[in-house]
Backbone as a ProteinNet text record, in pm:
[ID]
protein_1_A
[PRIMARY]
XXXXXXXXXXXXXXXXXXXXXXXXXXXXXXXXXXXXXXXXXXXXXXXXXXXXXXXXXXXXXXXXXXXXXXXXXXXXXXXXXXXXXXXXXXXXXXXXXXXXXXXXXXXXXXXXXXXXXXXXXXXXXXXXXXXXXXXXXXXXXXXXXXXXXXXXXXXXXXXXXXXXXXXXXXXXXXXXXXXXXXXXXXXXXXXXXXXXXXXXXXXXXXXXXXXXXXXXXXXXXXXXXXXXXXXXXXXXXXXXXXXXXXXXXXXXXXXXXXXXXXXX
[TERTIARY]
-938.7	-912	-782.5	-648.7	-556.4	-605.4	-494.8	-486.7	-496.6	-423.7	-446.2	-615.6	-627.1	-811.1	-879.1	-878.7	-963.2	-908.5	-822.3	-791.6	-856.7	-879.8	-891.2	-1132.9	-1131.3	-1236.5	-1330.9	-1247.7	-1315.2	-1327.7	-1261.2	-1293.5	-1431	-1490.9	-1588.2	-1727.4	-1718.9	-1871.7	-1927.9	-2081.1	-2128.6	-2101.6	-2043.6	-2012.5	-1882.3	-1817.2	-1683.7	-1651.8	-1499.6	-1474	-1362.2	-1354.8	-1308	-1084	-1004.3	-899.6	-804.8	-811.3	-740	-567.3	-462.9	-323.2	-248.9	-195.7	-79.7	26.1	87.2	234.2	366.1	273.7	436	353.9	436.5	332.1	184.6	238.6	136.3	26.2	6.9	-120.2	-202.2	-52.2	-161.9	-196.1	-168	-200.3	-402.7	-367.8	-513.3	-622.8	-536.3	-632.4	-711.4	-605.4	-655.1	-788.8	-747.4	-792.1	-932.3	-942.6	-1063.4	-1160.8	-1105.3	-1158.6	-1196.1	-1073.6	-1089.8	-1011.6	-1075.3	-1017.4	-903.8	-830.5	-704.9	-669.7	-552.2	-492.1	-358.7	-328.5	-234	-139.6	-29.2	79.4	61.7	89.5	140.3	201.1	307.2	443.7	477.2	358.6	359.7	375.2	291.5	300.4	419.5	437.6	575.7	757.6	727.3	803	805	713.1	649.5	754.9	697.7	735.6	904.3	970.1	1069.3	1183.9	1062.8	1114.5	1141.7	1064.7	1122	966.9	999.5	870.2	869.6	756.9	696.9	842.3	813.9	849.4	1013.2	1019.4	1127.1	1275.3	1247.5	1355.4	1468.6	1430	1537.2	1567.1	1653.3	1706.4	1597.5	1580.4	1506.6	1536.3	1653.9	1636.3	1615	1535	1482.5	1353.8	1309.6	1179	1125.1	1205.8	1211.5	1157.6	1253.4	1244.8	1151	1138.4	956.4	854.7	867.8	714.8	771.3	854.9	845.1	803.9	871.9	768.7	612.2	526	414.1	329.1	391.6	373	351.5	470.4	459.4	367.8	308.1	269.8	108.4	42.2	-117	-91.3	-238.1	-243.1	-323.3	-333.6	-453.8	-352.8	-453.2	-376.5	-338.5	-169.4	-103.3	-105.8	-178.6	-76.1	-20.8	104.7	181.4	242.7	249.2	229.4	410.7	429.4	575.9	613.1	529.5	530.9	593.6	698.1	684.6	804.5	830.9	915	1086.8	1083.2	1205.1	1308.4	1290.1	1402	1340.5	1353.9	1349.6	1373	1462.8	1566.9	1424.4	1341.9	1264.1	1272.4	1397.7	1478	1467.4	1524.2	1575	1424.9	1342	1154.4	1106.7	1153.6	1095.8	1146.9	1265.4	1372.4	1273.3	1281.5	1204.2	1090.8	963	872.6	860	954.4	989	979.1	1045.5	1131.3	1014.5	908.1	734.3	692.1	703.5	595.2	676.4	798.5	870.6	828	751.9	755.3	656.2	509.4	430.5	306.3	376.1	231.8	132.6	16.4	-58.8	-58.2	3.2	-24.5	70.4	48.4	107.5	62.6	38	47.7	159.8	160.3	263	265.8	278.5	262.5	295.9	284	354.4	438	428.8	515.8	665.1	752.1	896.4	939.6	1042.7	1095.3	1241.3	1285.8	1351	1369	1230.1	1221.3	1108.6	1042.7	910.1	822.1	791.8	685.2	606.9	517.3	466.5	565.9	582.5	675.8	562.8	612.3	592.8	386.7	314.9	217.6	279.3	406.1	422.6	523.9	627.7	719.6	671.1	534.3	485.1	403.1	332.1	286.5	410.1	519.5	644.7	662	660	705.8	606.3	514.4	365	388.5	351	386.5	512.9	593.7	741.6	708.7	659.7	632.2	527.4	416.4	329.7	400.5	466.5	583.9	671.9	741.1	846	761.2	635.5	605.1	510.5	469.8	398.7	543.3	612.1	771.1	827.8	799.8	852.2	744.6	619.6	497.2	419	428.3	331	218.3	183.7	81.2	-79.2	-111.4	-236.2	-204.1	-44.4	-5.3	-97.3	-135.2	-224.6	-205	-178	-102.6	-169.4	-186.4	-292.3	-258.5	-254.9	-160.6	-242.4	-138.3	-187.4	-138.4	-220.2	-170.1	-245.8	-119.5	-174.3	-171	-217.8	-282.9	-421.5	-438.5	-545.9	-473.7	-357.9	-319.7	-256.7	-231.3	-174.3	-283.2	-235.4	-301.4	-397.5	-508.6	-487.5	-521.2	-555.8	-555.4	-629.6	-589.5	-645.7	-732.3	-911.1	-961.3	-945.3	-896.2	-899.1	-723.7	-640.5	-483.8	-526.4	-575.2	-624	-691.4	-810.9	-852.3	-752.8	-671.4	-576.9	-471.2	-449.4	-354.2	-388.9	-509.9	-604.4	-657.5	-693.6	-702.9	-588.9	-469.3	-371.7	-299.8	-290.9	-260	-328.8	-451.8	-533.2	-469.2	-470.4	-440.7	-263.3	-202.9	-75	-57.1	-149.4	-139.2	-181.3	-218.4	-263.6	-434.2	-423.4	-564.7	-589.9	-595.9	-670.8	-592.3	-724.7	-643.1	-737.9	-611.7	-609.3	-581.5	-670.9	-690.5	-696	-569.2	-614.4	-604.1	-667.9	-710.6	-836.6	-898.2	-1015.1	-1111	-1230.9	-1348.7	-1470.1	-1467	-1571	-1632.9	-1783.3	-1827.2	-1870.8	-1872.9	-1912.5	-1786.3	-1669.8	-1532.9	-1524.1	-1555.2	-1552.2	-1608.4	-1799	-1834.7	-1781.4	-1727.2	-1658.2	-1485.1	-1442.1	-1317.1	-1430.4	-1548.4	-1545.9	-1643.6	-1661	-1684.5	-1615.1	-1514.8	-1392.1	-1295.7	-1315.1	-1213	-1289.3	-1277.7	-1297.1	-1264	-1186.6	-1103.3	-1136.9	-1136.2	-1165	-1093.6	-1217.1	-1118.7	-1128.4	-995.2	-947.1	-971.5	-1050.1	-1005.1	-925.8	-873.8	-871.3	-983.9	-954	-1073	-1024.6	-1115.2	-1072.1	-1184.4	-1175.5	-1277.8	-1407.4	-1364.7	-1467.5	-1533.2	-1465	-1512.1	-1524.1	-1569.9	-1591.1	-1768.2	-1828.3	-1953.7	-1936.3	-1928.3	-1942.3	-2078.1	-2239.9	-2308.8	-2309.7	-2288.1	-2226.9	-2125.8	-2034.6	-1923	-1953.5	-2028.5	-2116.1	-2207.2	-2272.6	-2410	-2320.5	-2147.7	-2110.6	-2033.3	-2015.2	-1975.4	-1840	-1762.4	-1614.2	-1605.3	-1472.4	-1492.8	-1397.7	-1314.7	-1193.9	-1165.1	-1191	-1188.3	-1044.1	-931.9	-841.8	-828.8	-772.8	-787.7	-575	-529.5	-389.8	-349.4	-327.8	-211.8	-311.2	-497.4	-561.1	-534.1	-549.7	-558	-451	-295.6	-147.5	-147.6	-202.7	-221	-322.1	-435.8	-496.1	-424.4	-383.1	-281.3	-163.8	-129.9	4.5	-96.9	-180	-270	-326.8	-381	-361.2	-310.4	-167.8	-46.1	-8.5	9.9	1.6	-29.2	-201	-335.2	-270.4	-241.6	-230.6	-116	13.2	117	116.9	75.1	4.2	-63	-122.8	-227.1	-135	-92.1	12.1	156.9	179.6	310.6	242.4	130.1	83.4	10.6	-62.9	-192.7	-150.3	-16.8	-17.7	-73.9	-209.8	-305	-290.9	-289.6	-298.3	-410.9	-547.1	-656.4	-654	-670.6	-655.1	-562	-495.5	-375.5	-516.4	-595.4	-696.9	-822	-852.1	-968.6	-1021.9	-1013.1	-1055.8	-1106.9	-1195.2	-1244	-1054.5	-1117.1	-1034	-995.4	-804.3	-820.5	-781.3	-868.7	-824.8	-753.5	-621.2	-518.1	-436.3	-401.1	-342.8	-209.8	-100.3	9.6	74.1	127.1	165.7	280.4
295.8	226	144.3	115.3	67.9	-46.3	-133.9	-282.6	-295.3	-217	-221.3	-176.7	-70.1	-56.7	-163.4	-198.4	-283.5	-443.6	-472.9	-609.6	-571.3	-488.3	-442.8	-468.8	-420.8	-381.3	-523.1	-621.4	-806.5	-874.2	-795.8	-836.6	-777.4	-702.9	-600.8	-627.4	-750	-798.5	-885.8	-850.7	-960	-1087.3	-1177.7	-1258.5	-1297.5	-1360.9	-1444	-1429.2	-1414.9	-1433.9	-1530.7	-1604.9	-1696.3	-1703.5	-1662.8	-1665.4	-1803	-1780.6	-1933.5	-1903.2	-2007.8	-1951.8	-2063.9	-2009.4	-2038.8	-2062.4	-2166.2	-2182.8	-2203.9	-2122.7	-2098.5	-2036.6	-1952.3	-1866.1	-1895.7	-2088.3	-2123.9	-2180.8	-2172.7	-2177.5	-2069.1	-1925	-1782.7	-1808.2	-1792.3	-1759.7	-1862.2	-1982.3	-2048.2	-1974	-1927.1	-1875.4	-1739.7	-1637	-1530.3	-1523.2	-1665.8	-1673.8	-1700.8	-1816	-1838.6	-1727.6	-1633.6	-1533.2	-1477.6	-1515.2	-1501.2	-1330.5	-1265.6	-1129.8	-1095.4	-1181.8	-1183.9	-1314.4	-1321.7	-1444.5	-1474.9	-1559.1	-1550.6	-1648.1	-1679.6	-1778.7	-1887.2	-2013.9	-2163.8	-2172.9	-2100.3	-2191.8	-2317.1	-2400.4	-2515.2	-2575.8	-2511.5	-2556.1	-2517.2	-2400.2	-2357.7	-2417.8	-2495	-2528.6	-2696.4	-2767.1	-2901	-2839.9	-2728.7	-2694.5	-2729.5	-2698.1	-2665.3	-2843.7	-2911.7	-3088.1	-3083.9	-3004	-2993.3	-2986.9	-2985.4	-2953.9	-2829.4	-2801.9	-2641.6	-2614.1	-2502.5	-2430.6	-2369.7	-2304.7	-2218.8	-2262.7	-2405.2	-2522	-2397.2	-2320.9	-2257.9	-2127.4	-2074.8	-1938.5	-1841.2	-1714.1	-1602	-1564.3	-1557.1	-1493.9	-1578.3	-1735.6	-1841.5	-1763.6	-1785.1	-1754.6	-1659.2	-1555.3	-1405.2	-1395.9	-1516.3	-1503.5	-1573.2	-1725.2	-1764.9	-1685	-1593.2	-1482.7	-1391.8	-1351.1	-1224.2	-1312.8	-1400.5	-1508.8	-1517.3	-1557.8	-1555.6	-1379.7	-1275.5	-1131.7	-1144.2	-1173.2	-1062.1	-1176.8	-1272.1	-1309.8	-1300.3	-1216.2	-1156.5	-1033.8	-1003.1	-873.7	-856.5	-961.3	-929.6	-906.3	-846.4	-840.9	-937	-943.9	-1112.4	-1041.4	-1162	-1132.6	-1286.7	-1228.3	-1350.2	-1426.7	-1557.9	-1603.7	-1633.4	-1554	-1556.4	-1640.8	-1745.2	-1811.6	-1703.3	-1757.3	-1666.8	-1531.8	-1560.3	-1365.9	-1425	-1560.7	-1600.9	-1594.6	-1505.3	-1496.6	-1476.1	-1493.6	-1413.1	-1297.3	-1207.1	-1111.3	-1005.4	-900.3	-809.3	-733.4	-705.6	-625.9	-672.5	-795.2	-864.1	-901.3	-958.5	-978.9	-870.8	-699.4	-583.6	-587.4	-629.6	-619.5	-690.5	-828.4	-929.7	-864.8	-827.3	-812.3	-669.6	-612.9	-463.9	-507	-600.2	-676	-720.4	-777.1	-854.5	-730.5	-596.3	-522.2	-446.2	-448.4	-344.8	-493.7	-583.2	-676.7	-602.7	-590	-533.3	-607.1	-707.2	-739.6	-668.1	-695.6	-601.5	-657.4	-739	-774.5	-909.7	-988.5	-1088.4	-1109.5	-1300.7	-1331.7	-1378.1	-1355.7	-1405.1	-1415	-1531.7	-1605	-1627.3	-1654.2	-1677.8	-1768.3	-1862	-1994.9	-1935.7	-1987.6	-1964.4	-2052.3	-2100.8	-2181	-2236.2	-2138.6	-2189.2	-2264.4	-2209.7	-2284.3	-2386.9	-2391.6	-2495.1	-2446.1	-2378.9	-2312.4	-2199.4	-2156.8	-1984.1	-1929.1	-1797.4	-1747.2	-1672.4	-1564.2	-1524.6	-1399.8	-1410.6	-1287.1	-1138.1	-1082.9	-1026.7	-979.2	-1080.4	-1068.3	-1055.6	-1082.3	-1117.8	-1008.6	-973.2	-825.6	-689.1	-714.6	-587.7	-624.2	-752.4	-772.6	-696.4	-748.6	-630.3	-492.5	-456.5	-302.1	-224.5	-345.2	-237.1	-289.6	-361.7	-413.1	-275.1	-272.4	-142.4	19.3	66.3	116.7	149.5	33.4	88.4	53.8	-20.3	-6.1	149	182.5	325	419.2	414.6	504.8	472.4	373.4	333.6	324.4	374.5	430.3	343	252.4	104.3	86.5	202.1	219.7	169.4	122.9	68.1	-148.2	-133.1	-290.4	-375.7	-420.3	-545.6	-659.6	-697.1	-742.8	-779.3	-946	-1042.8	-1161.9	-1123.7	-1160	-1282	-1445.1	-1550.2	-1598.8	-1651.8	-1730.7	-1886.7	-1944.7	-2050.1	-2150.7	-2061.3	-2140.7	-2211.5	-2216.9	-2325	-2472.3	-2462.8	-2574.5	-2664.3	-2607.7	-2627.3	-2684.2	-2844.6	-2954.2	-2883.1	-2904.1	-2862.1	-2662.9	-2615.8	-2487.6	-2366.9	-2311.9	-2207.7	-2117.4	-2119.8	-2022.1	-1888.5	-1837.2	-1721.5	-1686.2	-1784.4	-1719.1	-1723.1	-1810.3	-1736.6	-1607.6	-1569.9	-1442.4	-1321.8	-1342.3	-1205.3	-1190.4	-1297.8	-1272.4	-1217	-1278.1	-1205.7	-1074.8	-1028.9	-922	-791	-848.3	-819	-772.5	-893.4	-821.5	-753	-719.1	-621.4	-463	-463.9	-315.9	-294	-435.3	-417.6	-347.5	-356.4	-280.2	-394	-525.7	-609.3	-536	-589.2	-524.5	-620.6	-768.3	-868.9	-1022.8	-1081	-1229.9	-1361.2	-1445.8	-1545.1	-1687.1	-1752.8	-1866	-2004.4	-2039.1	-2191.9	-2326.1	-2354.8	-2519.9	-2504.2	-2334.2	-2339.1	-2389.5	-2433.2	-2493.2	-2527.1	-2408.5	-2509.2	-2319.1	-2319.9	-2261.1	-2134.6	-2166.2	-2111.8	-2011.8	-2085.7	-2032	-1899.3	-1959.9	-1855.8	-1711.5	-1748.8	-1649.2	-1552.7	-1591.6	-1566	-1470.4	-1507.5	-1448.8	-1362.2	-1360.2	-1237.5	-1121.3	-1144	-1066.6	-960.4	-1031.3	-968.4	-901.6	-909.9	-757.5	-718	-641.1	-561.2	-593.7	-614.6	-659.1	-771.4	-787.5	-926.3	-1001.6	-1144.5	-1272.6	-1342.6	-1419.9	-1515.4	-1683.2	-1759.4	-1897.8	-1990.3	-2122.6	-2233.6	-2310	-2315.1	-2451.5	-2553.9	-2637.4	-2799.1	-2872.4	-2999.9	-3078.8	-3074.3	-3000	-2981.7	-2825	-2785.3	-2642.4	-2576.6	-2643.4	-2618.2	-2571.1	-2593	-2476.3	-2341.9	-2334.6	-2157.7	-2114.6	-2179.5	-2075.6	-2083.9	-2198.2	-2180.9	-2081.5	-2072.7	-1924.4	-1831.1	-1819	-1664.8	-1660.4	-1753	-1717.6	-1662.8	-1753.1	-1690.5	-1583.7	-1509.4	-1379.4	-1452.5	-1467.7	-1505.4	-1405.7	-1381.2	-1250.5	-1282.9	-1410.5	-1433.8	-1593.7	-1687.5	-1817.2	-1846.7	-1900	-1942.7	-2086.2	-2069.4	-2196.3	-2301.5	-2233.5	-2271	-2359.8	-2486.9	-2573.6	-2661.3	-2696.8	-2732.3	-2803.2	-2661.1	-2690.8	-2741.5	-2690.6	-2768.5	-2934.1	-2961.3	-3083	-3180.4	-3124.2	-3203.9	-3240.9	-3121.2	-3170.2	-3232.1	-3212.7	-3342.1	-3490.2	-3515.1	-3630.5	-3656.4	-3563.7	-3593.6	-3653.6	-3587.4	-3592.2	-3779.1	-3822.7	-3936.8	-4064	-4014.2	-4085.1	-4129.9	-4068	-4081.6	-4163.2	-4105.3	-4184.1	-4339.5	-4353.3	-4502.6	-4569.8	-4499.9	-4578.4	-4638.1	-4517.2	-4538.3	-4696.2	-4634.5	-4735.9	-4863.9	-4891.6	-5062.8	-5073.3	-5014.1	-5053.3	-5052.1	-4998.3	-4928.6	-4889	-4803.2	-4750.9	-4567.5	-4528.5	-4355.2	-4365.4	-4393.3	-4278	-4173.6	-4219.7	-4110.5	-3953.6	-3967.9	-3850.2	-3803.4	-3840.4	-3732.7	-3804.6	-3815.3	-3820.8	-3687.2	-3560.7	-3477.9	-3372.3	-3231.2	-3126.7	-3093.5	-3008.8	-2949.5	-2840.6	-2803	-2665.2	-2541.1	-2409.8	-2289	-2262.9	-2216.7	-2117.7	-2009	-1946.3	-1810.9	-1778.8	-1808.2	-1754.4	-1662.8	-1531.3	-1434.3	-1417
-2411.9	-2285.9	-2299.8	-2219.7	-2228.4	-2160.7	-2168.6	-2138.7	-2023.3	-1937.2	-1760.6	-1731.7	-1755.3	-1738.4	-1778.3	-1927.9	-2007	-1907.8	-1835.9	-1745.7	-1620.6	-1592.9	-1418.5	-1442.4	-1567.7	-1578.4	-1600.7	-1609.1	-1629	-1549.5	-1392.2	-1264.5	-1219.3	-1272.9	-1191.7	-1290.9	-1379.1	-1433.1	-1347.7	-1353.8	-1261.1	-1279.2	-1318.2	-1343.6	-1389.2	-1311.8	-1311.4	-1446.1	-1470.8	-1617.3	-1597.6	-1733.8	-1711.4	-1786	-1715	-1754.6	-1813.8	-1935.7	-1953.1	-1946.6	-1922.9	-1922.3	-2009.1	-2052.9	-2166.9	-2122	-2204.8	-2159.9	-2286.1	-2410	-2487.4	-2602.3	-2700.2	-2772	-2891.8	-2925.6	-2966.7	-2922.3	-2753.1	-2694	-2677.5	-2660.5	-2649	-2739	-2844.8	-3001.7	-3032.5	-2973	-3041.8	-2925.8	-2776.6	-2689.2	-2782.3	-2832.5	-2842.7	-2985.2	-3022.3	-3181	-3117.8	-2997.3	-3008.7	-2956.2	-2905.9	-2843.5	-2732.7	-2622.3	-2511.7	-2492.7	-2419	-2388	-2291.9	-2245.8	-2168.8	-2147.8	-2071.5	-2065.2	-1948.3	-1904.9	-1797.4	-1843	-1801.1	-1797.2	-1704.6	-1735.5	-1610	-1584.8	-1481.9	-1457.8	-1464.5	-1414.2	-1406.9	-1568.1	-1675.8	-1813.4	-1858.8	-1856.2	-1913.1	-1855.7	-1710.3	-1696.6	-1772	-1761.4	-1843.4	-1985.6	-2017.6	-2155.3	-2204.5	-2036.2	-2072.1	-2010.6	-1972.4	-1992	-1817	-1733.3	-1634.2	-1522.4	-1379.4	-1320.4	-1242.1	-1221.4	-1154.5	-1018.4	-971.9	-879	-903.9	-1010.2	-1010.3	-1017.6	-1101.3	-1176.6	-1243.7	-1296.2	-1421.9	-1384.1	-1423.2	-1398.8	-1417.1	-1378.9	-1368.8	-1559.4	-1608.7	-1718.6	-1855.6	-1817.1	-1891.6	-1907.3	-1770.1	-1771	-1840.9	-1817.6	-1880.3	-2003.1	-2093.1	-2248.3	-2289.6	-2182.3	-2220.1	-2245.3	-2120.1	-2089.9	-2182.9	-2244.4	-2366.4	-2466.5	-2527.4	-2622.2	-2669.1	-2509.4	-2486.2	-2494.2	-2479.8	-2429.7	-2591.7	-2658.5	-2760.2	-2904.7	-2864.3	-2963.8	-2975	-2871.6	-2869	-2873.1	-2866.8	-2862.6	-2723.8	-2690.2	-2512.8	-2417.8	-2318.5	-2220.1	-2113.7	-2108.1	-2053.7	-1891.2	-1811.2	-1653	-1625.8	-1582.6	-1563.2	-1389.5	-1432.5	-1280.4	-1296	-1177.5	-1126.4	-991.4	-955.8	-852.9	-769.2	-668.1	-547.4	-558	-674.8	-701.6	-793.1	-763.6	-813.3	-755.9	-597.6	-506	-369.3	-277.4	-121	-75.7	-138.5	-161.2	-152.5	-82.3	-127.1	-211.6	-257	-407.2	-472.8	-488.4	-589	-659.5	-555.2	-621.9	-683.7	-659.2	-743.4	-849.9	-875.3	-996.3	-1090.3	-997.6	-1132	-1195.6	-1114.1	-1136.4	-1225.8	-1208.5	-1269.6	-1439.2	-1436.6	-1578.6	-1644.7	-1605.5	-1618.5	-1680.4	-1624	-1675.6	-1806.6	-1788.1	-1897	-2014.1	-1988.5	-2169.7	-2198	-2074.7	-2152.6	-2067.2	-2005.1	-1887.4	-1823.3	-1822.6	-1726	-1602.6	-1567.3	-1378.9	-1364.4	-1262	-1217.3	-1084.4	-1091	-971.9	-883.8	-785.6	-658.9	-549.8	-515.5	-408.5	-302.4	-172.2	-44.6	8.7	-110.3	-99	-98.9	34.1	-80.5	-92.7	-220.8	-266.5	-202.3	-141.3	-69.2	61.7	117.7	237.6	237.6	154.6	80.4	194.1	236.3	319.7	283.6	365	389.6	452.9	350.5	446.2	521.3	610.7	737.9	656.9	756.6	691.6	655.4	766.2	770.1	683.5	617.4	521.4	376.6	396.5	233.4	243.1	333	288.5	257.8	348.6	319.9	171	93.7	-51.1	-123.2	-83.3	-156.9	-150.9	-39.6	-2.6	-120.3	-96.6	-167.6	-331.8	-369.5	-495.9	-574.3	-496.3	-525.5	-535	-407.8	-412.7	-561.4	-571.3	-649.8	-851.2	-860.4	-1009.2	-972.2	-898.5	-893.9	-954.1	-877.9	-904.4	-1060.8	-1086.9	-1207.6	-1354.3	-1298.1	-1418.9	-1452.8	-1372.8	-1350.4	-1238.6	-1220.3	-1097.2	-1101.2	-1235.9	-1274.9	-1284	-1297.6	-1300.8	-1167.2	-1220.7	-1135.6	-1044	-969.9	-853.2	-801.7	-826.1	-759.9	-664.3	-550.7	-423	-408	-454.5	-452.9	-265.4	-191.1	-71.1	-127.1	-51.4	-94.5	88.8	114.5	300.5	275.8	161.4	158.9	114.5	59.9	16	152	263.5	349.5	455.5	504.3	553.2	663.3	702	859.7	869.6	744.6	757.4	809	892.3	1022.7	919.8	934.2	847	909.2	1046.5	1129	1038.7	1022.7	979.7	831.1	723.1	597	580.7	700.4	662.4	717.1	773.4	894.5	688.3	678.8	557.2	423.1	397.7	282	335.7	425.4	440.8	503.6	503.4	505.1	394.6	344.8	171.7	91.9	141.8	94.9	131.4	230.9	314.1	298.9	209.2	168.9	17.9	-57.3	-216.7	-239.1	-270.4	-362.7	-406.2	-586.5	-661.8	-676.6	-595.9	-616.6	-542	-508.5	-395.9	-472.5	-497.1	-600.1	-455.5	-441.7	-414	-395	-491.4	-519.2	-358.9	-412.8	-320.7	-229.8	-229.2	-182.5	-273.8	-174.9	-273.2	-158.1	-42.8	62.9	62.2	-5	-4.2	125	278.4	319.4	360.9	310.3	363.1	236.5	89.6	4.9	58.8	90.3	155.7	214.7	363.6	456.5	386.8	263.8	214.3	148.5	67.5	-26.6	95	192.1	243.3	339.1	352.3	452.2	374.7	232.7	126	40.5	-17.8	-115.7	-267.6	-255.9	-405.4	-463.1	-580.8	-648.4	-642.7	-611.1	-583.3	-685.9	-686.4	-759.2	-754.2	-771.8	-777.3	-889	-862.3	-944	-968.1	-1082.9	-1151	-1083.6	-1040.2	-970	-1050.4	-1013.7	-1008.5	-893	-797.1	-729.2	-784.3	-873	-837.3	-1012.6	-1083.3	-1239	-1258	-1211.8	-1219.7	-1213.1	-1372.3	-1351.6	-1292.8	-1323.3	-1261.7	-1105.2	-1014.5	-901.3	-860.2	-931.4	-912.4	-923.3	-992.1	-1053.2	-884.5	-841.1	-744.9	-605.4	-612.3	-481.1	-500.7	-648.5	-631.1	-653.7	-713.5	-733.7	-883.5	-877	-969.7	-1095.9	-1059.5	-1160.2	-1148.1	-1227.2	-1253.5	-1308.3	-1220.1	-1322.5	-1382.7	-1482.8	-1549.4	-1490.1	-1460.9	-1408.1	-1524.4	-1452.5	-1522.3	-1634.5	-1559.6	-1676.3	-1784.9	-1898.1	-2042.7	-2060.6	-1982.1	-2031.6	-2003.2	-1905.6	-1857.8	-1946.3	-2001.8	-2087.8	-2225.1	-2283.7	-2397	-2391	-2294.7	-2238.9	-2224.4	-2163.4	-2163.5	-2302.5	-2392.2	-2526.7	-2599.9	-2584.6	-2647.3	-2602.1	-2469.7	-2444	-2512.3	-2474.1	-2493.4	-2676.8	-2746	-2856.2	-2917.1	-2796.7	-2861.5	-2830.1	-2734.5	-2704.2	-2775.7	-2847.2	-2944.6	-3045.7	-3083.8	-3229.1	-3142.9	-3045.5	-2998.3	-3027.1	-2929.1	-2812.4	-2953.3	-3054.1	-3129.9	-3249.9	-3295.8	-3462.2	-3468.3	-3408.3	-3443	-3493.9	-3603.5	-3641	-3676.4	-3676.6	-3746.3	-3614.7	-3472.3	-3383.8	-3421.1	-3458.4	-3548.8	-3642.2	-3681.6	-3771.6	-3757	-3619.9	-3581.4	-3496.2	-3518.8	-3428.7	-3538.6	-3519.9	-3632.7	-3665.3	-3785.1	-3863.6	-3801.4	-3800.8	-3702.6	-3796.2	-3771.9	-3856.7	-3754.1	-3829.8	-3738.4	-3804	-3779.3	-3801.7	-3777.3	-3804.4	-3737.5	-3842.6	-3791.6	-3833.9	-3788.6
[MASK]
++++++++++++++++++++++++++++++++++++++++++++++++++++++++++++++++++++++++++++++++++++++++++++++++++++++++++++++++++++++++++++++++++++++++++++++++++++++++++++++++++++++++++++++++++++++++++++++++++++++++++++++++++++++++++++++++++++++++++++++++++++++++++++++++++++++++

């Protein structure tokens, strides 16, 4: 079984699996150790990583060499979050995404946000990006690549559940193999999305929304873990240097288990 089957095939257990994402090769690395069977990227972490904040701060061919970094230091299968394509350009977004799969990715998410205009762009512009995205990795021998069409009209104040479902089920009938969710968390609305597609859905972990056997009972098929785990070890990382600054205090520095690690 290849990596695209064996990823496609962790959406379709009865039960939610849980994707954790990485944001530089020594987080894949403790992910894959501890034994998780795939894994995704943070923009949001990887941009943190890079002393900077989320939404498409750095050039396209930064990013590039981050996510080959992260690609090539597991052996699971990586899908990577490309926020909203890195350009507006409908070409120019296949190019990128072309570039994602020649590292070795099995999928990627992307989003409706554009960065240039800090909005949604249009339903209809973001499904033609889909459409031609499916299109040209089929043409190019990537026809199993995974393409998990994030909207993020839940994040948006005030949001029309009749214009979230026309779009999720839109990008369904556009080539997306899966619709990724974040800022939902009002159960009857979940309902209402996993019944109106086919394809496996995606959420964020929140604070409202960290019960896995709750996720499991409403049928959610893919748990992401997003910015999370990067965010706790930055609060870590903090929590600690504080101690040492305001307290003199280091036993915190070797107050935690012992870690086995592996790097090759």
């Amino acid at each position: 079984m290849n990596h695209y089957t064996f990823f496609k095939n962790l959406h379709l257990g009865e039960k939610p699996f849980i994707l954790p994402n990485a944001w530089d090769p020594l987080s894949a690395i403790i992910l894959e150790q501890v034994g998780f069977k795939a894994l995704g990227t943070t923009s949001w972490g990887m941009a943190n990583a890079r002393g900077q904040n989320d939404s498409e701060q750095c050039d396209f061919e930064t990013f590039l060499e981050q996510t080959r970094r992260i690609i090539s230091a597991v052996k699971l299968p990586v899908t990577v979050d490309i926020e909203s394509g890195y350009s507006d350009d409908h070409a120019q977004i296949c190019e990128h995404v072309l570039q994602i799969a020649r590292l070795g990715a099995v999928g990627i998410n992307i989003e409706d946000s554009s960065k240039c205009s800090n909005s949604l762009r249009s339903m209809k512009d973001q499904a033609e990006i889909l459409s031609k995205l499916k299109h040209v990795l089929r043409n190019e021998g990537y026809s199993e690549f995974f393409i998990n069409a994030r909207s993020d009209v839940f994040l948006v104040d005030d949001y029309c559940i009749d214009d979230a479902l026309s779009r999720i089920t839109t990008y369904q009938l556009s080539g997306a193999d899966g619709i990724f969710l974040p800022g939902l968390n009002d159960e009857k609305v979940i309902e209402k999305v996993i019944q109106s597609i086919s394809i496996p859905v995606n959420l964020m972990a929140q604070k409202s929304l960290i019960n896995y056997q709750k996720a499991a009972l409403l049928g959610i098929n893919r748990l992401s873990i997003g910015n999370g785990l990067s965010d706790a070890t930055i609060s870590f990382i903090h929590q600690i240097a504080n101690l040492m600054y305001k307290e003199n205090d280091l036993t915190a520095l070797f107050d935690h288990p012992e870690m086995s690690l592996q790097l090759i």
